[in-house]
N, C-alpha and C positions, 0 to 999 in steps of 0.2 A: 439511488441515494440522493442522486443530486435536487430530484422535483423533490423529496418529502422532507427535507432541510429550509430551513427560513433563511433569506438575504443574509450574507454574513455568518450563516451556521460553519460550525466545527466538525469534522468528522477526522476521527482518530481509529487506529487499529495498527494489525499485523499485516503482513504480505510476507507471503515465500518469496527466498531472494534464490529459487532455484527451477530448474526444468524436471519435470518429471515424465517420463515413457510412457506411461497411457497417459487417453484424455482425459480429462480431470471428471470431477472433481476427487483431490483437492487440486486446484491450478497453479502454476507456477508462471515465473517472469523473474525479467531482471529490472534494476534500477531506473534504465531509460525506457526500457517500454513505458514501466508505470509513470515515469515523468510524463511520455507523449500521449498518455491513455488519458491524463488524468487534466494537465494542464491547458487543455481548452476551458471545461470548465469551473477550474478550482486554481487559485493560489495555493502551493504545493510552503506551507511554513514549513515544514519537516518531512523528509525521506533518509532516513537514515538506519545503519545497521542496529538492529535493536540487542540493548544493554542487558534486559530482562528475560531474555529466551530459558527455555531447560537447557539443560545439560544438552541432550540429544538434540535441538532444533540451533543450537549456539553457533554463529556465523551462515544460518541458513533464512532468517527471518530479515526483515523491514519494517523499522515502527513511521507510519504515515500519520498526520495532520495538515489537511486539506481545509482552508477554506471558501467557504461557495462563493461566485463573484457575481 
């Protein structure tokens, strides 16, 4: 994502805020991995538990916004 975003591009989404037993996918991770995955090369604006999940994924999600640097 990082080469196909312009200087200063936005990327937003979801992340599971959880581990899962087999190998993914879907993949899982916690809060600081994705901070140390992510913040070489992105300004991390937002990682935080996200407000909008379903019923079912609610305290299991991460809403991320990442700027590229």
């Amino acid at each position: 994502m990082h080469s196909l975003l312009k200087p200063n591009g936005i990327l937003t989404g979801l992340l599971f805020k959880r581990e899962f037993a087999q190998q993914g996918p879907p993949f899982g991770g916690n809060q600081a991995d994705y901070q140390q995955l992510f913040e070489s090369q992105f300004d991390i604006l937002q990682l935080t538990d996200s407000t909008n999940s379903i019923p079912q994924r609610q305290g299991n999600e991460l809403f991320f916004e990442l700027r590229k640097k």
